[in-house]
ZALOSE-819582 format. One record per residue: residue in three letters; x, y, z of N, C-alpha, C, O in turn. Coordinates in steps of 0.1 Angstrom, whole numbers, plus 5000, padded with zeros to 4 digits. Layout:
ALAXYZXYZXYZXYZ...
//
This chain:
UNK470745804324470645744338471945784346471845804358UNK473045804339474045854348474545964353475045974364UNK474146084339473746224346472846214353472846314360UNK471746154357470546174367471746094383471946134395UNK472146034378472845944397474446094397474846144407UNK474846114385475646234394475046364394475846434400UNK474146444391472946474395472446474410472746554419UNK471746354410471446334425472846374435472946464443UNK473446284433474846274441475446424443476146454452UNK475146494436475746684432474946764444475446834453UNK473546714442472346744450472546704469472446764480UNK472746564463473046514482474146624490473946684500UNK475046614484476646674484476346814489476846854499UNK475546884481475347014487474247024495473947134500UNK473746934496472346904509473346914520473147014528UNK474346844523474746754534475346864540474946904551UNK476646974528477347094529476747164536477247204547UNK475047224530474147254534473547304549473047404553UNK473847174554472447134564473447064576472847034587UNK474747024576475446964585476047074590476647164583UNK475947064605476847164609477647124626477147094636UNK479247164622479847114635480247194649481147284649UNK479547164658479947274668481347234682481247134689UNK481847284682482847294692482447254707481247264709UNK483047214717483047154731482247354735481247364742UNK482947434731482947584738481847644725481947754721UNK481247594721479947714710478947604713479047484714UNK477747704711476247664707476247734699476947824696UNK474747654689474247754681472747774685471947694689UNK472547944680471547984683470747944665471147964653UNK469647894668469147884656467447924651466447864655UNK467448044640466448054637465247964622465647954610UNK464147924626463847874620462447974610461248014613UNK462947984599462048164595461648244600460548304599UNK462948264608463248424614462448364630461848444638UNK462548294631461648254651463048154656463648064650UNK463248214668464548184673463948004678462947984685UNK464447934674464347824683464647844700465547914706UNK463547744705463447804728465147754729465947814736UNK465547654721466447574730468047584722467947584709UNK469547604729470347614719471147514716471547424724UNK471447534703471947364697473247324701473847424704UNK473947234703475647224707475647124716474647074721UNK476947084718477947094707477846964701477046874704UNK478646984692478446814682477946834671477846954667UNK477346734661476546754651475146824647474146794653UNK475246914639473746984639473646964627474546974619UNK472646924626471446904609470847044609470247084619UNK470847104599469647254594469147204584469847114577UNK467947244580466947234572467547364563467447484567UNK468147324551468547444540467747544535466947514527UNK467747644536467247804531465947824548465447934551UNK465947754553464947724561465447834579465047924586UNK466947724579467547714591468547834590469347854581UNK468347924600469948004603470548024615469948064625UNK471847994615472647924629473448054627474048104618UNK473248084640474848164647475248104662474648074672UNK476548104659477548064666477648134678478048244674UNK477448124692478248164702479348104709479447974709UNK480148184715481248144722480648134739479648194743UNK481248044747480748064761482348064764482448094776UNK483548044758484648094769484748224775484148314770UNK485448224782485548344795486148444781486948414773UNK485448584783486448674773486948794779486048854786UNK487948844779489048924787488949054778489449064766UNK488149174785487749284777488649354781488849334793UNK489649444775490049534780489549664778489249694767UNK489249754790487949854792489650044789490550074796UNK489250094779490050204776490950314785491550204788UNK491250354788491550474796490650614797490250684787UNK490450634808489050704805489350894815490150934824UNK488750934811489051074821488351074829487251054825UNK488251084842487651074856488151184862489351194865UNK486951284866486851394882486951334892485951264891UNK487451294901486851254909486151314921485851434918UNK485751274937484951354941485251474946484551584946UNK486851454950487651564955488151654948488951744951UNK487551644935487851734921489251724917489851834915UNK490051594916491351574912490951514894489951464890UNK491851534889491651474871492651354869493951374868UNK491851194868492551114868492551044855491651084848UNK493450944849493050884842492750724844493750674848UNK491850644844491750524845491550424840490350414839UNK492450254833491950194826491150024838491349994850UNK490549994831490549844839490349714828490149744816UNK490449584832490249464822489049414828488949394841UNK488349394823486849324821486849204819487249174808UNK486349074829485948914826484648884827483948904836UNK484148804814482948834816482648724806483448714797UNK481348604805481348494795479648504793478948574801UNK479148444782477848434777477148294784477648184781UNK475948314793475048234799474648184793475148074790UNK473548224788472348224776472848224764473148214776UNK473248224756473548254741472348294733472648374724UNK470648254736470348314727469548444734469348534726UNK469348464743469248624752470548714747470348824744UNK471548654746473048754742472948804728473448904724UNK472148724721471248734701470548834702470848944699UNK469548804706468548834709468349014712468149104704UNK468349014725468249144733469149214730468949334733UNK470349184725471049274721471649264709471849154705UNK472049374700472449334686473849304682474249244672UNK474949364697476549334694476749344712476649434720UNK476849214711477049234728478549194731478549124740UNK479349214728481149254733480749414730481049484739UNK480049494719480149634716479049674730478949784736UNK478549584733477349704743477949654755477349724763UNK478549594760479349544770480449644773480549704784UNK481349634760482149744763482149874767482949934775UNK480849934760480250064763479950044775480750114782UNK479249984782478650004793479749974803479349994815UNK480849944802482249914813482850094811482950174820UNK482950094801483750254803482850334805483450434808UNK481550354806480450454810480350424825480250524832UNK480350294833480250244847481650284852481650374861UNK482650234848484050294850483750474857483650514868UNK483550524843483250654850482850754860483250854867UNK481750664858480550664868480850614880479850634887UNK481650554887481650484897482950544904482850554916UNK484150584895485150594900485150784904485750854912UNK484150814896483950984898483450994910483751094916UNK482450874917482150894930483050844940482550774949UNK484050874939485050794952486350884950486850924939UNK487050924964487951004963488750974957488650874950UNK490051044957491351024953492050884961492650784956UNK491650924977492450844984491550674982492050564983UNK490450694980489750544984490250534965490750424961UNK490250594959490550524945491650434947491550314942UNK492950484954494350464954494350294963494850184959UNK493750334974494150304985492750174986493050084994UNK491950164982490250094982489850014968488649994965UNK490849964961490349924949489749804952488949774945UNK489949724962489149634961487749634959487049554952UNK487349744968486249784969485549834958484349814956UNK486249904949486049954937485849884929484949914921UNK486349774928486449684917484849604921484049594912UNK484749584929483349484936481949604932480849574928UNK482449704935481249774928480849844916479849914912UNK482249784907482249794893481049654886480049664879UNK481649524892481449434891480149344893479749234888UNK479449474903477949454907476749484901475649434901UNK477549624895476649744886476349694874475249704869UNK477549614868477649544856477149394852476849344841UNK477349344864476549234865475249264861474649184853UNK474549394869472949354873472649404859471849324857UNK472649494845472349544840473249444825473349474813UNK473549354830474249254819473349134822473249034814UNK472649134833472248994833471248964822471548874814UNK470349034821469549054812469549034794468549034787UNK471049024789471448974780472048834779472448794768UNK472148744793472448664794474148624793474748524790UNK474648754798476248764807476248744818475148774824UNK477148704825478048714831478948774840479648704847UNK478948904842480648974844480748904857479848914865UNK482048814861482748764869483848794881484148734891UNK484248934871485449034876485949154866486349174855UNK485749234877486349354870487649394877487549344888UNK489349474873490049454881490549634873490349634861UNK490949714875491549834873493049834880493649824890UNK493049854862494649804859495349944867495949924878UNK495350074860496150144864495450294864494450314857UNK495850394873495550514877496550604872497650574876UNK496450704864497750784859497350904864496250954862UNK498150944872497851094884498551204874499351164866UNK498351354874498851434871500551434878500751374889UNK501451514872502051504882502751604893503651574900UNK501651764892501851824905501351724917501851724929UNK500051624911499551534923501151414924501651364934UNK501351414914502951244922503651324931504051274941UNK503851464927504951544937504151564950504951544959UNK503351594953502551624963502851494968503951484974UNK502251404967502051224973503551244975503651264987UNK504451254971505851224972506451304981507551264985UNK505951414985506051514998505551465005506251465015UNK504551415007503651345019504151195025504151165037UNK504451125016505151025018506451005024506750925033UNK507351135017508351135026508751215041509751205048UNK507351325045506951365053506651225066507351185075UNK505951195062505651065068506350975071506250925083UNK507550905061508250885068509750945079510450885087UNK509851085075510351155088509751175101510451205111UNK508351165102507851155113507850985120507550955132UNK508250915111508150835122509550745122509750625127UNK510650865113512050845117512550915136513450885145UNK511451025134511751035142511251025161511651045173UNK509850955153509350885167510250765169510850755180UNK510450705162511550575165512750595173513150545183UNK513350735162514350755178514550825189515650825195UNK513250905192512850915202512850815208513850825215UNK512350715211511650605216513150525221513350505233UNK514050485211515250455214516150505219517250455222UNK515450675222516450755232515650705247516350675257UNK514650715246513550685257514150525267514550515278UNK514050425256514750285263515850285265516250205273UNK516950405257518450375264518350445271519150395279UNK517750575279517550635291517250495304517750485315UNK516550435296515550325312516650215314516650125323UNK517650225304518850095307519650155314519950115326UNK520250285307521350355314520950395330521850415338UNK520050385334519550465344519350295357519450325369UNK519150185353519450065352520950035360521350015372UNK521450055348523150055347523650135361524550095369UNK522950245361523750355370523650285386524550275394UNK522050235387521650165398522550055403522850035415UNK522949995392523549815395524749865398525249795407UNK525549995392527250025394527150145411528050205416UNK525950135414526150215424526150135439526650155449UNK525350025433525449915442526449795443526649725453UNK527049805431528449715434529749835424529849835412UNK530349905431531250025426532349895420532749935409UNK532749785424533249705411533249655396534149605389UNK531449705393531649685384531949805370531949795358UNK532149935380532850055373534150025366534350035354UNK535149995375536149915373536449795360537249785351UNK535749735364535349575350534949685336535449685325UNK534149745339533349825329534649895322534649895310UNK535649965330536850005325537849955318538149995306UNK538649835326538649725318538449715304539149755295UNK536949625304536549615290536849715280537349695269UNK536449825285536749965276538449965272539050005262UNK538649925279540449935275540649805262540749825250UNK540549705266540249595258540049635243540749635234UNK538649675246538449685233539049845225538849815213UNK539349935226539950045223541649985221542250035213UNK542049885227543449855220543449715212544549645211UNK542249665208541849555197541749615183542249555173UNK541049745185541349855169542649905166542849965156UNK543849875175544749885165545250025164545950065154UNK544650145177545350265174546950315178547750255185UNK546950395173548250465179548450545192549650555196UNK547450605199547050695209545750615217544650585212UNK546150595229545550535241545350615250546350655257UNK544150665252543850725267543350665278542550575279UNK544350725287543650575300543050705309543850795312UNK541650695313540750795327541750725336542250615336UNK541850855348541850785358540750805364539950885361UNK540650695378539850755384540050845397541050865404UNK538450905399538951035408538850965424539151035434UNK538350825426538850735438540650705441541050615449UNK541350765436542650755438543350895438544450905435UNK542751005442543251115446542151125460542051235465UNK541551045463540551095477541351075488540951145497UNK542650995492543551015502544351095503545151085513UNK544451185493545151325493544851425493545451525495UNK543751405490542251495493541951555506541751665510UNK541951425512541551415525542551505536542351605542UNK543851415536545051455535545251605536545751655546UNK544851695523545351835526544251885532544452005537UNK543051825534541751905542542551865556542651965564UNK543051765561543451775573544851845580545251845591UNK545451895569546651975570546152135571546652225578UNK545052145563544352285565543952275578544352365585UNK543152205582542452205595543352275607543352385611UNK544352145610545552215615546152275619546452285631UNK546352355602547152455603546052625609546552735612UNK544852585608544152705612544152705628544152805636UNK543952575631543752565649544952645654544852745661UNK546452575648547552675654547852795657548452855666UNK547152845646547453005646546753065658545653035662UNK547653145663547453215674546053325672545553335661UNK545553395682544453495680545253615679545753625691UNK545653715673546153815669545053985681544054045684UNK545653965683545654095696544654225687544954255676UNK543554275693542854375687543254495691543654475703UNK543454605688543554745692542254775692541354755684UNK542354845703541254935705541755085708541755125720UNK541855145700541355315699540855405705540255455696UNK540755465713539755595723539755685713540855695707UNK538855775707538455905704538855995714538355985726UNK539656095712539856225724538756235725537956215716UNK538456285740537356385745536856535741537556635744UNK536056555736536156735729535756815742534856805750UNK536456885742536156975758534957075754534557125744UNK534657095765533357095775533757285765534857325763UNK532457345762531957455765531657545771530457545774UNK532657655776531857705792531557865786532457935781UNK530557885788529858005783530258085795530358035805UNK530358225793530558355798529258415804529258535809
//
């Protein structure tokens, strides 16, 4: 009688082993019951299986973070790029993810670096560079619609990085710095253009009050012996030789009225005498 109760008890023991099963807040289980998938999936918490009967696989539904390889890409402008991106993407369904497919992170993956390809081969150099958002949205779409059907997900696709050849970095790096000398030098243009419209300003306001040439001088002095040199030039101005100016124009004047008119000679040519024929 008592090998039969530990017996039994051996029996329960590996029944329970058996046939109890614990699932996590984040897994279901997909469960077939001689080989026919049960409609509905089990989780989380306690699951009972019926022994040799029942077979449970486990899915995950957290978010899983693929990272998608480095891939070779033409692109349309016939440049040779390299490209990798990271993949987010979580299981809907769990048992469509069983089911319809036999390794779905493996056929997921495939299908990101085949779409990668494919997507980024149709878009220039410049919208690759310059357009990833866009890119990324239409990675994201492609992969969606042809994942739904396994019962994924994809939530975001994001491309990490672009590795350019680098006659192309040097090229971009001529262009770039091209660019910005063009518009070093619109800028100072432009700031030759506005100090023209002040100076010109300035010239108006000092022509209308000739005082403030003077102040203006001034200051200039001011500040030229606040630095502290050794040699000081002082302008004069050319308003303080105009009464001597004046002055010797009226001494010339003058002196030309005074002068007497100087007497002309006038000259006669002899007369050539007359011809008297025989």
């Amino acid at each position: 009688m008592l090998y039969f109760l530990i017996a039994l008890i051996v029996l329960v023991v590996l029944f329970l082993s058996a046939a109890i099963r614990i699932l996590k807040e984040y897994e279901r289980g997909v469960i077939f019951r001689l080989g026919k998938v049960l409609p509905q999936a089990k989780g989380p918490g306690l699951i009972i299986l019926i022994p040799v009967i029942d077979k449970m696989v486990r899915v995950s539904l957290r978010l899983i973070a693929m990272d998608v390889p480095p891939q070779d890409i033409i692109t349309k402008d016939n440049v040779s790029v390299k490209v990798n991106a990271v993949l987010y993407f979580r299981v809907m369904d769990p048992t469509n993810a069983i089911i319809q497919v036999e390794d779905f992170l493996f056929a997921t993956s495939q299908l990101a670096q085949t779409t990668l390809r494919s997507v980024c081969g149709q878009a220039e150099l410049d919208e690759l560079l310059s357009q990833r958002d866009k890119i990324n949205t239409r990675l994201q779409e492609y992969l969606d619609e042809h994942t739904d059907p396994w019962g994924i997900k994809v939530s975001t696709v994001e491309v990490k990085h672009i590795d350019l050849p680098a006659d192309m970095q040097r090229a971009m790096a001529k262009q770039a710095e091209a660019e910005r000398e063009r518009r070093a030098k619109v800028i100072n243009a432009l700031g030759e253009a506005q100090a023209a419209d002040k100076l010109a300003e300035a010239a108006t306001i000092i022509r209308d009050h000739p005082i403030a040439l003077q102040l203006r001088f001034l200051q200039t002095m001011r500040e030229v012996a606040a630095e502290g040199n050794t040699t000081t030039i002082f302008p004069i101005p050319i308003d303080l030789f105009k009464p001597f100016v004046r002055l010797t124009e009226s001494l010339a004047s003058a002196a030309e009225e005074a002068e007497p008119d100087e007497p002309t000679e006038e000259t006669e040519e002899p007369e050539e005498p007359e011809e008297t024929g025989v």
